[in-house]
N, C-alpha and C positions, 0 to 999 in steps of 0.2 A: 546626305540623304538622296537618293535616287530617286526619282519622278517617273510618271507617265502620261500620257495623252496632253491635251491642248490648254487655255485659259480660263478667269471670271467677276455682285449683285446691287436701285433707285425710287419725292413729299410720302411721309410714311402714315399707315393707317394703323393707328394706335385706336383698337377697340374695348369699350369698356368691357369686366368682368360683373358680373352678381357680387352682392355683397357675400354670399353664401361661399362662393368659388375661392375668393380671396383668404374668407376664413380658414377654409380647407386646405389654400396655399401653405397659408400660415402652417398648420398643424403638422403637412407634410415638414417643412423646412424645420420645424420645432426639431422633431423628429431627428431631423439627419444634423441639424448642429449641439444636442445633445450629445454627438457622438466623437466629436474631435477632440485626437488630444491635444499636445501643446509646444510650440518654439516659432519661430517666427518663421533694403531699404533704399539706387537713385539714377543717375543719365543716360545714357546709353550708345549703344556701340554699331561700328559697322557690321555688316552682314558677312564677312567670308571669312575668315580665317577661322581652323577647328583645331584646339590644342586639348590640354586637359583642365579645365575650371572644374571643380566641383559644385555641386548644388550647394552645399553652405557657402563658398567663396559667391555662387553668383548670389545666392538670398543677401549678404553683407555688402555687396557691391554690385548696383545696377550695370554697371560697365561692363561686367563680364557674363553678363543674363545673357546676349547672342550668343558672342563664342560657345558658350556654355549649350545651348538649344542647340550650334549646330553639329555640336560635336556628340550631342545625345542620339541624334538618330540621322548622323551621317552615314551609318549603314545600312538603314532600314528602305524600304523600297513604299511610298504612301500612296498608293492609285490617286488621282486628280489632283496632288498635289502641287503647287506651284513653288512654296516656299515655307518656311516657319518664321513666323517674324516675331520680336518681341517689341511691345509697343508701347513706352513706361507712360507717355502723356494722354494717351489714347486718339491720337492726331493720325496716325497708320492708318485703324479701322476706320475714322470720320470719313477719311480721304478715298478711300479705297470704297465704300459705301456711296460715297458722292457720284463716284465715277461710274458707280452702276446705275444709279438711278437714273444720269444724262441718258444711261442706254437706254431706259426705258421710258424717258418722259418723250412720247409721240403726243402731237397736236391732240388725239382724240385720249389719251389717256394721262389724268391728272396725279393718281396713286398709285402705291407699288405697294406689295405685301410682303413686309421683312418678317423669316423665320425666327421671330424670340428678339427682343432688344432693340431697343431705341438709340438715335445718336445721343441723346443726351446719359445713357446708362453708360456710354463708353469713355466720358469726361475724366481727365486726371488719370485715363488708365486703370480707373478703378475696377475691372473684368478678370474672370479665371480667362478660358479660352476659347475663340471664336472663330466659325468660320463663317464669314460674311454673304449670307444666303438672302438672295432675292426671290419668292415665288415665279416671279413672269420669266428669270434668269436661267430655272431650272429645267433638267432634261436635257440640255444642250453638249454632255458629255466634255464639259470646262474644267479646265484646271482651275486650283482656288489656294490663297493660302489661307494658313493659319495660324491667327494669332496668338498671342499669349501677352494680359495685361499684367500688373504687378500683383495681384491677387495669389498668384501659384506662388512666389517668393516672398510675401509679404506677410499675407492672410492666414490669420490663427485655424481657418478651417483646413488649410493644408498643411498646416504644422507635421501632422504626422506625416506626410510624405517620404519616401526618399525619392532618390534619382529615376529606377525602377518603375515606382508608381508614376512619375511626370510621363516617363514614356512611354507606359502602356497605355494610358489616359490619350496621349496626344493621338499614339496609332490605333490605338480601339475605337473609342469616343469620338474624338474629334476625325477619325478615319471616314466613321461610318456617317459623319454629317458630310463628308466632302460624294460620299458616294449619294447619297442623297441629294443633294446638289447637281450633280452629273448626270445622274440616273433615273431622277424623282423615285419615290415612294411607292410602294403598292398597295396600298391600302385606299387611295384616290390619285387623279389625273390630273394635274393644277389646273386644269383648265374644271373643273367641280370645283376643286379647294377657293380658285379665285371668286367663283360664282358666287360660292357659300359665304366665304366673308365678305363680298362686296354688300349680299345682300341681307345680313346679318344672321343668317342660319348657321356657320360656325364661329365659335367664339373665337379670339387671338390666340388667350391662353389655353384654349382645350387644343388647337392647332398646333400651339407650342411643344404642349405636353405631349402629343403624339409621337411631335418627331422625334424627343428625347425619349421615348419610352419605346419607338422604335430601335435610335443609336442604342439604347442600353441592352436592347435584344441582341443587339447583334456585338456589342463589346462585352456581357457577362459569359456567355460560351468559351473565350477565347482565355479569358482569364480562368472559367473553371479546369480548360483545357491541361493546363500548365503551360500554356505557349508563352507565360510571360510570368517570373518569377517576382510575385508584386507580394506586398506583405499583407498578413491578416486582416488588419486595420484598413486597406484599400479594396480587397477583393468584399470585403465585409457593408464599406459604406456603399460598394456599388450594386452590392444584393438590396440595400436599403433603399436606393433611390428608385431601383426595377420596382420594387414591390410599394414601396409608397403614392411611384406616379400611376402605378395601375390600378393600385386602389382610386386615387383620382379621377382617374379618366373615368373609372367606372361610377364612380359618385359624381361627376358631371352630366355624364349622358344622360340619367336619369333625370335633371332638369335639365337638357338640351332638345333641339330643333331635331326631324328624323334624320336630315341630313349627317348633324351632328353624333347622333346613335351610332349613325352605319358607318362612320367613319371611328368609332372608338370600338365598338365591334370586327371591324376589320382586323386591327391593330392585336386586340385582345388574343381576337383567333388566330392568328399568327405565329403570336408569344407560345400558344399550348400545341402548335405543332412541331416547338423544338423541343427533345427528349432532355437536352442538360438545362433547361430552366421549369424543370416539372419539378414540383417539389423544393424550392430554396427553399433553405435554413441559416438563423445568423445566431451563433451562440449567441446563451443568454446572456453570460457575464459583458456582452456588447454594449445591451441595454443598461447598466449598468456605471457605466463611468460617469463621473459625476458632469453635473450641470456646467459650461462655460459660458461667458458671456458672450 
């Protein structure tokens, strides 16, 4: 994988949601795991050598999940990327989050604002894929990597994947969080974002929600493009998640803070000045596939 630019995110502020908001969560996630079809497990390996593992070889054998990641997008060029790491125990991301946080714990500053996820959701590994964002971290145009827990090789939700789909995910998706990272957002300045949740005028999760429903703006285009030959069943869940988290956000703002409004507002109006996300459609027979647990 080819790189550019320089490095990078520290006591975390886990803010409560509404009972209302959680519901909502629910419904969206109902939603998108209705939709997976189905196939599926251990240690793990050094970082360099790229040969040809397949994705079932690495799904069956933890040991060959790196080799396997780096040999997926050892050609691909990822803006701010530092590395792809795979991290079966979840000890990677703990570690690498800790080492942000030292960055930011100044005498006058007790908290850090982590974009989405808590050390404790990274336990056992059990995560799809992450790039370790700190708000106060961001804007500083840092390289970052990205990880990938056992989830992508394990978890019946990605069952339908192939190889295909892991990479267009890693450089679309997980792309456009690293440029976020680098670049901040434009929808707000963290230096607002910080404001708003210190003093409780943005939620976590509607904060969360943005930035995904931002990354989704900017990785559905590229998959409509044909710039990435992913299958039905992936360009499909990803139509699913643009249009569920923006139903969200927009049923949050309506019980949020103004702050909160203008910042889903922003986001919103964004999404309707790109011409290929006017109008998605997801076959029906999508809706369709039966119930998994």
């Amino acid at each position: 994988m080819k790189r550019k630019n320089k490095q990078t995110p520290g006591k975390k502020r886990i803010l409560q949601g509404t009972a209302g908001f959680v519901a909502a969560s629910l419904v969206v996630i109902g939603i998108y795991t209705t939709m997976q079809p189905k196939k599926p497990s251990l240690i793990e390996v050094p970082h360099k050598e790229v040969h040809t593992t397949g994705f079932e070889d690495a799904r069956r054998d933890a040991r060959q999940r790196q080799s396997f990641l780096n040999a997926l997008v050892n050609k691909d060029e990822i803006p701010y990327c530092s590395s792809i790491v795979y991290d079966h125990d979840g000890t990677k991301i703990i570690d690498y989050y800790k080492k942000q946080m030292a960055r930011v714990s100044a005498p006058d500053q007790k908290d850090y604002i982590s974009i989405g996820g808590t050390l404790e959701s990274f336990k056992e590994g059990n995560y799809d894929m992450k790039v370790a964002s700190v708000l106060e971290l961001t804007e500083q145009e840092e390289n970052s990597p990205i990880f990938l827990g056992r989830r992508p090789f394990e978890g019946k939700e990605f069952a339908y994947m192939n190889s295909k789909d892991l990479r267009a995910a890693i450089i679309t998706h997980e792309g456009a969080h690293l440029m976020q990272h680098a670049k901040g957002v434009s929808f707000l300045n963290k230096i607002r974002i910080s404001e708003g949740v210190n003093k409780g005028r943005i939620r976590h999760q509607v904060l969360y929600a943005a930035y995904e429903y931002d990354a989704h703006m900017q990785e559905l285009p590229r998959l409509l493009s044909s710039e990435f030959n992913v299958s039905p069943n992936h360009l499909n869940i990803v139509k699913v998640k643009f249009i569920t988290t923006g139903l969200l956000l927009k049923w949050s703002a309506s019980k949020g803070s103004t702050l909160e409004q203008q910042l889903v507002q922003e986001v919103i109006t964004k999404s309707s000045s790109i011409p290929l996300l006017q109008n998605i459609s997801i076959p029906s027979e999508f809706y369709n596939q039966p119930l998994r647990p």
